[in-house]
GUDO-565957 format. One record per residue (C-alpha): residue number from 1; y, x, z. Coordinates in steps of 0.25 Angstrom, whole numbers, always signed. Each point is the difference from the previous one (the first is absolute). Layout:
% GUDO-565957
> NUM | Y | X | Z
...
% end
This chain:
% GUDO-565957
> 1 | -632 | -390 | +13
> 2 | -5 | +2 | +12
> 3 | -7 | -11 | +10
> 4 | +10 | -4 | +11
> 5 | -5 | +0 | +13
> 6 | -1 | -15 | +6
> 7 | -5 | -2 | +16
> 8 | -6 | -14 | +1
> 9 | +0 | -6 | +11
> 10 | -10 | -14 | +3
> 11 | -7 | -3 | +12
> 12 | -9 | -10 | -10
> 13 | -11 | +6 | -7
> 14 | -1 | -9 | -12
> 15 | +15 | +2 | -1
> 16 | +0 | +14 | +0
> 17 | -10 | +3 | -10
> 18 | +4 | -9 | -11
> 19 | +15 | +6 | +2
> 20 | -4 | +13 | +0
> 21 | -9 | +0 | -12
> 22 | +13 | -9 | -8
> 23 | +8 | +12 | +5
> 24 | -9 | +11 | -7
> 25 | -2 | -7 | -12
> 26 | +16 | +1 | -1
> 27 | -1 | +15 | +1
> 28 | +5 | -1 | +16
> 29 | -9 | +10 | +10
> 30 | -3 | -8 | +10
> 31 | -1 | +3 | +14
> 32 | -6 | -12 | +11
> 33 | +3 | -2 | +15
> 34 | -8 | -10 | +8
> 35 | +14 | -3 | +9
> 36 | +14 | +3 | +3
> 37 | -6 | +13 | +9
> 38 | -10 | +6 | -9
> 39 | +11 | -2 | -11
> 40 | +10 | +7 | +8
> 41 | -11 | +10 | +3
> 42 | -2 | +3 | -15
> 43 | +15 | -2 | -4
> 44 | +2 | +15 | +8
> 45 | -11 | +6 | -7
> 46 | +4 | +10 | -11
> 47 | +0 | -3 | -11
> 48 | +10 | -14 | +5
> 49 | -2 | -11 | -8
> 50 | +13 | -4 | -9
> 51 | +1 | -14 | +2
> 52 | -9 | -9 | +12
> 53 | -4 | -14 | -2
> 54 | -3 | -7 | +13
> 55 | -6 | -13 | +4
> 56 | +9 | -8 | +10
> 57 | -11 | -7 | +10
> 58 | -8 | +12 | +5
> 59 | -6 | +2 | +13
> 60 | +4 | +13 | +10
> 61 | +12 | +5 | -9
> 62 | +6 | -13 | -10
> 63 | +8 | +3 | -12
> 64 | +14 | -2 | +6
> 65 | -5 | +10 | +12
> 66 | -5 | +10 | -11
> 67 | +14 | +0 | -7
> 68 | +6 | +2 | +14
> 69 | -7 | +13 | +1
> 70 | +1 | +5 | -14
> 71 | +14 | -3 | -1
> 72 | +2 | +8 | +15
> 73 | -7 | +11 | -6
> 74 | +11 | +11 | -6
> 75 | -12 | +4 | -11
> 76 | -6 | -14 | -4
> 77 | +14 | -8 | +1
> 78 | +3 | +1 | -13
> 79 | -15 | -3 | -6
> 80 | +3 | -16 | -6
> 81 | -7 | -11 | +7
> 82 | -4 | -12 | -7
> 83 | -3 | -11 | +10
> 84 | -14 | -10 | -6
> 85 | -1 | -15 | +7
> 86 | -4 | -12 | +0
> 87 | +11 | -4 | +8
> 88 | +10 | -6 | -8
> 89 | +9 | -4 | +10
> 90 | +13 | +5 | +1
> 91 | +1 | +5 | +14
> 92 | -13 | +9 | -3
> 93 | +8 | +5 | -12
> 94 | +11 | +3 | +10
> 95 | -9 | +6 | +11
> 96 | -6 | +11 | -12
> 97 | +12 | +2 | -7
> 98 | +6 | +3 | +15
> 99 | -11 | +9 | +4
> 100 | +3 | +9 | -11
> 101 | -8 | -5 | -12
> 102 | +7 | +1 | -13
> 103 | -6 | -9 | -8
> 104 | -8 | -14 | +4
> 105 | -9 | -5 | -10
> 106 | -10 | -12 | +2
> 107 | -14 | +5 | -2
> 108 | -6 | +0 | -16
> 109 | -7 | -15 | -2
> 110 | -1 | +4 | -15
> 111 | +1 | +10 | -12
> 112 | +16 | -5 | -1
> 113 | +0 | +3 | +16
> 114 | -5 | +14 | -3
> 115 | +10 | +5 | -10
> 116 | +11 | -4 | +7
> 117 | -4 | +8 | +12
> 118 | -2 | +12 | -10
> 119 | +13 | -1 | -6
> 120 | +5 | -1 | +16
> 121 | -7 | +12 | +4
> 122 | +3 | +8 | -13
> 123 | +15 | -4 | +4
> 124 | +1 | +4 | +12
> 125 | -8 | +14 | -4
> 126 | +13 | +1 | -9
> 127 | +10 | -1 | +10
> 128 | -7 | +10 | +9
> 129 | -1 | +9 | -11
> 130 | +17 | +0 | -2
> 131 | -1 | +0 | +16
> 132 | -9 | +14 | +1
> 133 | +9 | +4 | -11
> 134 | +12 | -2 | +7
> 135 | -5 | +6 | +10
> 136 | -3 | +13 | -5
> 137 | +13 | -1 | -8
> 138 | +8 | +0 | +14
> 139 | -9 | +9 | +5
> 140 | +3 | +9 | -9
> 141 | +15 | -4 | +1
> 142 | +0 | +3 | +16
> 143 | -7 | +13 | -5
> 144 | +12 | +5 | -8
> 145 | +9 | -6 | +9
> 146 | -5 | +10 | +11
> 147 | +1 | +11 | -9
> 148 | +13 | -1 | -5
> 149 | +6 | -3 | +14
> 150 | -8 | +15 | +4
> 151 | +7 | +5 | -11
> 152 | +14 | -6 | +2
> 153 | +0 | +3 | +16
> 154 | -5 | +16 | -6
> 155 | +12 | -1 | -10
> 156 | +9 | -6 | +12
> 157 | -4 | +13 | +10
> 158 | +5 | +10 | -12
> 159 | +11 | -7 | -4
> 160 | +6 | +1 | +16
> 161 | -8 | +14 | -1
> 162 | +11 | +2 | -10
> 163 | +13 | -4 | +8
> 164 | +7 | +10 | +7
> 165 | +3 | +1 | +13
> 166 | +16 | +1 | +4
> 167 | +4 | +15 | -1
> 168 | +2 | +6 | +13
> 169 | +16 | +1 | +3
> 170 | +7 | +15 | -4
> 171 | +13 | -6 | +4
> 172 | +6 | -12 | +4
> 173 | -7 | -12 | -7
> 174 | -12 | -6 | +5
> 175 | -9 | -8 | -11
> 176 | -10 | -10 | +2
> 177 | -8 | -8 | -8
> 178 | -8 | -14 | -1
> 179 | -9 | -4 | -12
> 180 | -7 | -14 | -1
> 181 | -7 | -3 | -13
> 182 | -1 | -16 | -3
> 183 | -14 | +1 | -4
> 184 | -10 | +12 | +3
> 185 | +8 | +9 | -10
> 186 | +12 | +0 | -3
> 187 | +11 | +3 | -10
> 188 | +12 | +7 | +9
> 189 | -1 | +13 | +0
> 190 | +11 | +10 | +9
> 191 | -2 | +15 | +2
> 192 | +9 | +12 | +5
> 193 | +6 | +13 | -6
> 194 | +4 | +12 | +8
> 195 | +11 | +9 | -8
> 196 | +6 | +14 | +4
> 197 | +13 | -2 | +8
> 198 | -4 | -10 | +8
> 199 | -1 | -12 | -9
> 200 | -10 | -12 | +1
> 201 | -4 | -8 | -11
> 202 | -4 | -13 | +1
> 203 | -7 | -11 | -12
> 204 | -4 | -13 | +0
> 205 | -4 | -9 | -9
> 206 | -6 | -12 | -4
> 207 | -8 | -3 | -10
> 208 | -3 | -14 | -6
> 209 | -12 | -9 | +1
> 210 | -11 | +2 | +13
> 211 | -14 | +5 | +3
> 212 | -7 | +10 | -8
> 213 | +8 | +4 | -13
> 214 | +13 | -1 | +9
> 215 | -6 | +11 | +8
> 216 | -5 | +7 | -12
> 217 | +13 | +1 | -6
> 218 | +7 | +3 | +13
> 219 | -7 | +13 | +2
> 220 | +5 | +5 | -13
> 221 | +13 | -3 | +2
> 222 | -1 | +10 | +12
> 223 | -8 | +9 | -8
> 224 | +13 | +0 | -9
> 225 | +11 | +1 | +9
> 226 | -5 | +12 | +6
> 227 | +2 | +10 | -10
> 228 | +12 | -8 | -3
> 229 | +6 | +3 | +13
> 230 | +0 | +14 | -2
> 231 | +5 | +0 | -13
> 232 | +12 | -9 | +2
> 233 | +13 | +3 | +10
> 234 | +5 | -16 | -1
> 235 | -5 | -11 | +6
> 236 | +3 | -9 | -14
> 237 | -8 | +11 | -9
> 238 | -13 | -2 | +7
> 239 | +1 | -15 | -1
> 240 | +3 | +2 | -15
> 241 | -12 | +11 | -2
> 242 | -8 | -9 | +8
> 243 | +2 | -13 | -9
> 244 | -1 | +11 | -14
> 245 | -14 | +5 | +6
> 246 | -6 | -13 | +6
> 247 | +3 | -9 | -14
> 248 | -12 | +9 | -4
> 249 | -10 | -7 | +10
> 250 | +5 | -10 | +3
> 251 | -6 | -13 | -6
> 252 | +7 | -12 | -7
> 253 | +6 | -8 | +10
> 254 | +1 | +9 | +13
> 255 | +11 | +8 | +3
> 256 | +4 | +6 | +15
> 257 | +14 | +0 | +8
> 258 | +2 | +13 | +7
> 259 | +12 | +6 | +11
> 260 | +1 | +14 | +1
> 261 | +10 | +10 | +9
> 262 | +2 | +12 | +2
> 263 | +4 | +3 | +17
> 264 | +6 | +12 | +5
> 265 | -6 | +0 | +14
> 266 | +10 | +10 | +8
> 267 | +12 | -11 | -5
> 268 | -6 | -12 | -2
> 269 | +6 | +0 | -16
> 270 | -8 | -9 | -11
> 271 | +0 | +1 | -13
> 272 | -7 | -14 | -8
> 273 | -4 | -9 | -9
> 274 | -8 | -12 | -3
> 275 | -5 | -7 | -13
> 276 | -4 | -16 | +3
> 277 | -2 | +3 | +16
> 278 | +7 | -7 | +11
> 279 | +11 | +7 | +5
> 280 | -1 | +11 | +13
> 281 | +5 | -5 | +11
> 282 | +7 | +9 | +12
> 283 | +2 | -7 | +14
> 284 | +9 | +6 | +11
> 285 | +11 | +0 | +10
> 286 | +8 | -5 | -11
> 287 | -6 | -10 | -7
> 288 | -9 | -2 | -12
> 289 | +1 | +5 | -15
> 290 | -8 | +2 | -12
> 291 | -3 | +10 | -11
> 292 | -2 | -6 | -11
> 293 | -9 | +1 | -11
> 294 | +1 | -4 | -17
> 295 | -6 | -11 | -7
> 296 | -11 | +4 | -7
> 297 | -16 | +3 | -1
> 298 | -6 | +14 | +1
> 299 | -13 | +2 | -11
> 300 | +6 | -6 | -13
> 301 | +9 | +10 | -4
> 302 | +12 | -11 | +1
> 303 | +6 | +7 | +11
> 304 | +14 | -7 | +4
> 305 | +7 | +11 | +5
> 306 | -3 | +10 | +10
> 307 | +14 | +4 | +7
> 308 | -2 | +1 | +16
> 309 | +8 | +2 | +11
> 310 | +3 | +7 | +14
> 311 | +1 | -2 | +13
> 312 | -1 | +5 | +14
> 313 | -10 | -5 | +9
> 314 | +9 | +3 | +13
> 315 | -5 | +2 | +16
> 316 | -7 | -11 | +5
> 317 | +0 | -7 | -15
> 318 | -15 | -6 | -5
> 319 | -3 | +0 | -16
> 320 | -9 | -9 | -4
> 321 | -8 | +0 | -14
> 322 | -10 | -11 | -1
> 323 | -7 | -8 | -12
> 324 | +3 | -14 | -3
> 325 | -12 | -5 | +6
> 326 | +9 | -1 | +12
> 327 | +10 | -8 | -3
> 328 | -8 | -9 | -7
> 329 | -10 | -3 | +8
> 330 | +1 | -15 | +3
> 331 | -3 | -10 | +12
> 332 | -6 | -13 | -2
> 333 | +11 | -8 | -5
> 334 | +1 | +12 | -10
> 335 | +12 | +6 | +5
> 336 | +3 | +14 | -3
> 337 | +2 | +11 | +12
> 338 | +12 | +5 | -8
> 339 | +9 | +11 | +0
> 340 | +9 | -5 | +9
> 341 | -10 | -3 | +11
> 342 | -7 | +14 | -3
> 343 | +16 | +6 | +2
> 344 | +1 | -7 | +12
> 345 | -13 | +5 | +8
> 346 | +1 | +15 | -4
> 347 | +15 | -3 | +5
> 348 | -4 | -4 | +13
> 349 | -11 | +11 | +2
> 350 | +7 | +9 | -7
> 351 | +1 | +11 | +13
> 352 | -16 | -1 | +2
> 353 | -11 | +10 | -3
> 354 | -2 | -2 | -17
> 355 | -14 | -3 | +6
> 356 | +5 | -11 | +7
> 357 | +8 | -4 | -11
> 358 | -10 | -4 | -9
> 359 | -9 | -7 | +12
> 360 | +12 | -8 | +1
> 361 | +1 | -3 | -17
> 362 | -16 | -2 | +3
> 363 | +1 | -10 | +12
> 364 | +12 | -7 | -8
> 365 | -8 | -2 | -13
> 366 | -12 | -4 | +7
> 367 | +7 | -12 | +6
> 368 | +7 | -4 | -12
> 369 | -11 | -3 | -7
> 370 | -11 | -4 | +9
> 371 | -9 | -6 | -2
> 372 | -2 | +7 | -12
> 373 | +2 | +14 | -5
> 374 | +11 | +7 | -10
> 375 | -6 | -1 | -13
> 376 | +6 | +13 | -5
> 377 | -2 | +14 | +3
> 378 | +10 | +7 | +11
> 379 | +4 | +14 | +1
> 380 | +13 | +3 | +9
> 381 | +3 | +13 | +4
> 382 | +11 | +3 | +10
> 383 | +9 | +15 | +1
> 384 | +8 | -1 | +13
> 385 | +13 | +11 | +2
> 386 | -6 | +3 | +17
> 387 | +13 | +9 | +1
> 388 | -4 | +15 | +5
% end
């Protein structure tokens, strides 16, 4: 094993040979200082000592003075201090421990005296060791953590990369779109369709869980709706081929929610279904009402019916598809924003710009549960009927 590296310092002579030469016989390398500045002198030279022993009475730098420096030194603060006295009393214990020292032993008078401070100082080299592996252990900790945060932000980028902008208008709906992921990536996912005649089509979905595998998981289910929404006339069958092709990828325990329509965008028709989702919600002149969606979870293969609906979205009417991250967002009491409070904003707003809609659902939300932030992903996207 190799020698520790032990600064000792001792303004008497006598003192400091007859330590220093017990030291070595104990397999310690010793290093001397006449005083407290020409041991802080050599405690910054390379290679640094691993543990200092210091006199307390010391003329131009005592040993509470030369704990004061090491320990204000960002490279020496962690090298262990063991104070040696003749002073017994308790205040100079004090003023030691005080200044910095981590240890405060009385000087060896005899061979009993001597293995004491050796088993102290091999103590103390013990607990710097865990300290120096700590270190290192969270140095390498922060390390990863940087990485991973680079990556998560790169995945973040591509996953947003990945969400469509709102298709421009070929009749009279207007679409618009906000998407706010709980943590850095997200497990909503929403994307558009444009068909021959004029029809839009719209999906979103929700898959369970957050964060990485969420986000994974969402982007397959829009890797297999897409094909699907080709192949499939109804609203219902996608939902049902979607929940047949995700049970292949999707692992125990997840499952996603998903609304999906059809629009015809010269007369405002919709054709829909949900599995799981919260129901859409059209606002206007003439109230509220919703489309609803069936019980159930998309990617087991457990499907609990498919049938939709339809309906008109009609001039100067607002539909709203959005992700139960809304409604469930909470405020500090734990009171949920509700459906019923999301009916009545989009009520109220319901003649605005679509963009405007969702600043309003945005600048609601944030209210509701400040201080804090909604725990959930949030995906709303609003079609407006804006008349010819």
């Amino acid at each position: 094993m190799a020698s520790r590296r032990i600064l000792l310092v001792e303004d008497s002579s006598t003192m400091r040979r007859m330590l220093s030469t017990m030291l070595a016989e104990e397999g310690f390398e010793i290093q001397t200082a006449n005083d407290g500045v020409q041991g802080l002198a050599k405690a910054r030279l390379m290679p640094r000592p691993e543990l200092i022993l210091t006199d307390y009475e010391m003329p131009e730098l005592d040993g509470a003075g030369l704990c004061q420096a090491l320990k204000a030194d960002s490279e020496l603060r962690s090298i262990p201090v063991l104070m040696l006295t003749t002073l017994a009393e308790t205040k100079n214990k004090i003023a030691g421990f005080e200044a910095g020292a981590d240890d405060y032993i009385q000087k060896p008078k005899g061979q009993d005296d001597f293995r004491e401070l050796c088993a102290r100082m091999r103590a103390h080299l013990r607990i710097a060791d865990l300290n120096l592996e700590i270190a290192e252990r969270n140095r390498m900790l922060e390390a990863a953590h940087k990485k991973l945060t680079f990556e998560l932000e790169l995945a973040r980028k591509v996953q947003f990369a990945l969400m469509p902008r709102p298709p421009k208008p070929r009749g009279v709906l207007h679409a618009a779109v906000r998407y706010t992921p709980a943590n850095q990536l997200g497990g909503d996912v929403y994307d558009f369709y444009r068909f021959d005649n004029n029809r839009l089509g719209i999906l979103v979905a929700d898959v369970s869980g957050h964060g990485v595998n969420s986000a994974m998981l969402s982007g397959m289910v829009k890797a297999l709706a897409a094909p699907l929404s080709i192949a499939v006339m109804e609203p219902g069958e996608l939902l049902a081929g979607l929940d047949v092709a995700g049970e292949q990828y999707f692992p125990e325990g997840y499952f996603c929610t998903a609304f999906f329509l059809i629009a015809d965008e010269e007369t405002g028709l919709v054709r829909y279904a949900g599995v799981g989702h919260p129901p859409a919600i059209i606002v206007g002149p003439g109230g509220p009402r919703t489309l609803p969606s069936n019980p159930g979870m998309l990617g087991i293969g457990m499907v609990d019916g498919t049938a939709g609906g339809t309906d008109r979205i009609l001039p100067g009417e607002s539909l709203v598809i959005y992700t139960d991250g809304l409604t469930d967002a909470m405020d500090p009491g734990d009171v949920l924003f509700g459906e019923d409070r999301l009916k009545t904003l989009l009520q109220s707003y319901h003649g605005a710009e679509p963009g405007e809609i969702l600043t309003q659902v945005d600048q609601a939300l944030e209210k509701h549960t400040f201080p804090g932030r909604p725990s959930d992903d949030i995906n709303i996207i609003v079609v407006q009927h804006r008349g010819k």
